[in-house]
C-alpha positions in Angstrom: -211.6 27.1 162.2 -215.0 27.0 162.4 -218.0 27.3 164.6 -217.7 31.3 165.3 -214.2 31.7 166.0 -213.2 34.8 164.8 -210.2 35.8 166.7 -207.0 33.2 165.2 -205.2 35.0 162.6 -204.6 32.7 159.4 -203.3 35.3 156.9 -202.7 34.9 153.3 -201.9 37.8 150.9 -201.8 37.3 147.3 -201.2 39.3 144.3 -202.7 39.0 140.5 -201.4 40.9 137.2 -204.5 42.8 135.6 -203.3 44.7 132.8 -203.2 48.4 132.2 -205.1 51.3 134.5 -206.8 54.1 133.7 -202.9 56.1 134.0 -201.2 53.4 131.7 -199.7 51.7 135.1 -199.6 47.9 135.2 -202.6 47.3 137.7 -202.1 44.6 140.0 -204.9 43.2 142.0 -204.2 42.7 146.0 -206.0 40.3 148.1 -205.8 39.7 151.8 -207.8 37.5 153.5 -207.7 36.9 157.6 -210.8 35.4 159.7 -209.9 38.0 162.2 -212.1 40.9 161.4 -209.3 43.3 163.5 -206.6 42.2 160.7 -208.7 42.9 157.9 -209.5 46.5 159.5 -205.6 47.0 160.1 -204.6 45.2 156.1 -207.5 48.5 155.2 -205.5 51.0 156.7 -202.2 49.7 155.9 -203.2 49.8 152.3 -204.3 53.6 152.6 -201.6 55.0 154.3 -199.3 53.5 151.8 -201.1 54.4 148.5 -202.7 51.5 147.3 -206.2 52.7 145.2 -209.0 50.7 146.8 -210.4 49.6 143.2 -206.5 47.8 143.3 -207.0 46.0 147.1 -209.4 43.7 148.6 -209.3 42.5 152.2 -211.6 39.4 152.8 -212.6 38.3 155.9 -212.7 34.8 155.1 -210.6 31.0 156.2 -207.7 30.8 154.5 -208.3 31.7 150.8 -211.1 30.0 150.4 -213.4 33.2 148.7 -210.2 33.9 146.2 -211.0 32.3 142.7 -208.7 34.3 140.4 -205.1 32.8 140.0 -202.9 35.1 141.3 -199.2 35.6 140.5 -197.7 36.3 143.9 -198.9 34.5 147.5 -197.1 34.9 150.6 -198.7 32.4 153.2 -197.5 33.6 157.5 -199.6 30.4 159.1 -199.4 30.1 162.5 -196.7 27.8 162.7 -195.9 26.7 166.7 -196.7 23.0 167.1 -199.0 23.3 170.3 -202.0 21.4 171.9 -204.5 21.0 168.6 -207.4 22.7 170.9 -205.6 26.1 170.8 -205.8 26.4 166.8 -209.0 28.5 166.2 -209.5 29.8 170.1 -210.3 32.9 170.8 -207.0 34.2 172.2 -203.9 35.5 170.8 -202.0 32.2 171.4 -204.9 31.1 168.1 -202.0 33.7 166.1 -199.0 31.2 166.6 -200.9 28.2 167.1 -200.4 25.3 164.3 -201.2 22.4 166.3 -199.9 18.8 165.9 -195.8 20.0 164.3 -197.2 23.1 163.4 -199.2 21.9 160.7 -203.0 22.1 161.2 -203.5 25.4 159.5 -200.7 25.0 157.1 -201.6 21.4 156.0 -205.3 22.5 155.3 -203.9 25.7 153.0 -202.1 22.9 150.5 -204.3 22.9 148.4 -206.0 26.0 147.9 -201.7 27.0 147.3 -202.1 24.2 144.4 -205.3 25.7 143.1 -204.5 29.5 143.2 -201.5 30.0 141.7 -200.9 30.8 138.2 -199.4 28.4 135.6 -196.0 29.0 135.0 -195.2 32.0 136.5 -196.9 31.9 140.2 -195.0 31.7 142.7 -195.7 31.2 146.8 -193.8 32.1 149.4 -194.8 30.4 152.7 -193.1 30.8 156.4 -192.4 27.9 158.0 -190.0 26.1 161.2 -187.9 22.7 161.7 -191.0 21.6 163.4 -193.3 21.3 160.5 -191.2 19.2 158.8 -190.4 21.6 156.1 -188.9 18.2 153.8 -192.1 16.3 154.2 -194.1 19.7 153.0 -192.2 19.7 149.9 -192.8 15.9 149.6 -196.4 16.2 149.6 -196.7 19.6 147.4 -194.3 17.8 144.6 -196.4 14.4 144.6 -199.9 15.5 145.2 -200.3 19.0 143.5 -196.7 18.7 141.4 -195.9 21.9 142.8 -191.7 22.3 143.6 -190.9 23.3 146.5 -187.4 25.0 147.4 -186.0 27.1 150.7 -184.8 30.4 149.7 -184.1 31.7 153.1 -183.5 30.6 156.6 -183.1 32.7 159.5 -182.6 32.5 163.7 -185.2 34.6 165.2 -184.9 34.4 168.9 -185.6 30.6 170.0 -186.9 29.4 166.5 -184.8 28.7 162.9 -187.9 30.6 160.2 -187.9 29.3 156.5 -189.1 30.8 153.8 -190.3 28.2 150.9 -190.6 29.2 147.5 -193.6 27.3 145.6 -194.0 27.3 141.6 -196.5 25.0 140.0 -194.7 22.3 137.6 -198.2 22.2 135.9 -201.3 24.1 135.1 -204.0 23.1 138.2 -207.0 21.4 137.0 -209.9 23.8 137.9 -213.0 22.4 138.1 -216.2 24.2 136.9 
């Protein structure tokens, strides 16, 4: 995910509470982040065709979440999922959208712990896609005995050749930051 490659699409969006604007409207801070400059330029436009005030939405170019530091109430975590050959996660192609790498998990396994570090004690909450092919049992293993975050499916759907899962996250404990 390094080294220049700018084109794989590892998307997280998250969502912080921050109080009261300016028109007595519960602000909420948006934060996308993509290392694909073209996503960031469409998550833009999105946002300003639907209304969302630019002081309320940042896009990041960035891996993962890696320049997010605020705990946010809300993530929702679309890794590209497809097990394939390791050397296609990161290329410069579209297949660097779908592809996870070794069950699907190369991207996914590396976002574990910035899940366990952003989300806000008690109330955050992740929602992450997954398939049968990551191993969605062992992910919930390894969130609940590493970062004692719960893990629970709340939805499962067919979508053409592949069974999606959606996996609700909520932190058991307040994450230790460190300084």
């Amino acid at each position: 995910m390094t080294g220049g490659k700018t084109n794989s699409c590892n998307e997280c969006n998250a969502d912080t509470t921050k109080g009261k604007n300016d028109n007595g409207r519960e602000s909420i801070m948006h934060y996308v982040t993509d290392i694909n400059p073209d996503a960031i330029r469409i998550a833009k436009w999105t946002a300003e065709v639907n209304g969302i005030p630019l002081e309320e939405f940042h896009a990041i170019q960035c891996d993962l979440a890696s320049k997010i530091n605020d705990p946010v109430d809300v993530l929702i975590f679309n890794p590209p999922y497809v097990p394939t050959p390791d050397e296609e996660v990161g290329s410069n192609g579209i297949e660097a959208s779908w592809a996870g790498g070794k069950d699907g998990r190369v991207v996914l396994d590396r976002a574990l712990s910035d899940i366990s570090r952003l989300l806000a004690f008690p109330h955050g909450v992740a929602y992450v896609v997954v398939v049968d092919d990551n191993y969605p049992e062992e992910l919930a293993m390894i969130m609940n005995e590493r970062y004692e975050i719960k893990v629970i499916p709340i939805l499962r759907r067919r979508a053409r050749n592949e069974f999606l899962t959606i996996l609700r996250m909520t932190p058991t404990r307040m994450f230790q930051r460190k300084e």
